[in-house]
N, C-alpha and C positions, 0 to 999 in steps of 0.2 A: 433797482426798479426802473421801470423808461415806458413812456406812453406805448399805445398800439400802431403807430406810421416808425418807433425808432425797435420797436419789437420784429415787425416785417422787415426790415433792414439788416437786422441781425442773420434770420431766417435766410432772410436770400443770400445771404454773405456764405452762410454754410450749405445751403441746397437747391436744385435747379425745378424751376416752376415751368408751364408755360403760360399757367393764366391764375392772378388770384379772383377769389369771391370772399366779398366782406360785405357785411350789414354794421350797422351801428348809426352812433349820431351821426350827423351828417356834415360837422364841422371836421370832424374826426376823418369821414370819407372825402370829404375836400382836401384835406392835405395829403390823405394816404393818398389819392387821384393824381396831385401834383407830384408827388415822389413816382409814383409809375410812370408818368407820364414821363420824366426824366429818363427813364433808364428803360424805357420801350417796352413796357409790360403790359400784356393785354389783362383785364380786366372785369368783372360783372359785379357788381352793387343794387345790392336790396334797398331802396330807397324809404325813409320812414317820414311820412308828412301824416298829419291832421286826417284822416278820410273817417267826412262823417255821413256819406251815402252809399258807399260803396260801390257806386255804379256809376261812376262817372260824370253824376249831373249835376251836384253841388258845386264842382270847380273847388274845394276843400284843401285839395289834394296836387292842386295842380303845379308845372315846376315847367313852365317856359307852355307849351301846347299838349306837353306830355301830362293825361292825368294816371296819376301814378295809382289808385285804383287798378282800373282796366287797364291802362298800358303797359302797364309794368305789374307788382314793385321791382323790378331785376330790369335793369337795363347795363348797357355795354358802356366797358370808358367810352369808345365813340360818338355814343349817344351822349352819355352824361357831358363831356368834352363841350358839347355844342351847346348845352342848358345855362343860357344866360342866368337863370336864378337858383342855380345847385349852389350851395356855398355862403350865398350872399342873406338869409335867415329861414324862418317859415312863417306858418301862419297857424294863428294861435285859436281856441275851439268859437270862437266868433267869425272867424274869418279875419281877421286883420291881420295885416302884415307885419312882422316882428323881425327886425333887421338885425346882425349877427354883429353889427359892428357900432 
């Protein structure tokens, strides 16, 4: 048995990709992120936060300027890449911010 960042590992060791897409928890796509990022693999992630308006206006959902409502939830390693707060926790159905570490 092996987590899902040493699963992809496995995968790409026996077949040739040119872009993954993964959804999941987001601690989980932080480190799958940091392994692509290693070894030049392009990327798109379903991002999953809090959205409790769905339309952008609550700020619920939001992850650096991106609200992931409407802007997403699919955005590119390059995007994700630049999200100072991808990784680092979310924010829990009050709005607070719940840090990962």
């Amino acid at each position: 048995h092996c987590n899902a960042v040493e699963m992809v590992k496995k995968v790409l060791a026996e077949h040739e990709y040119d872009e993954i897409i993964a959804c999941g928890p987001e601690v989980m796509l932080f480190f799958l992120l940091k392994y692509l990022n290693e070894i030049g693999m392009k990327c798109q992630f379903s991002l999953e936060r809090y959205m409790k308006c769905g339309a952008g206006v609550c700020g619920a959902c939001m992850c650096d300027e991106h609200r992931v409502c409407k802007d997403g939830p699919v955005f590119t390693g390059e995007q994700i890449n630049k999200m100072k707060d991808f990784g680092t926790g979310r924010r829990d159905a009050s709005g607070t911010f719940v840090s990962y570490r």
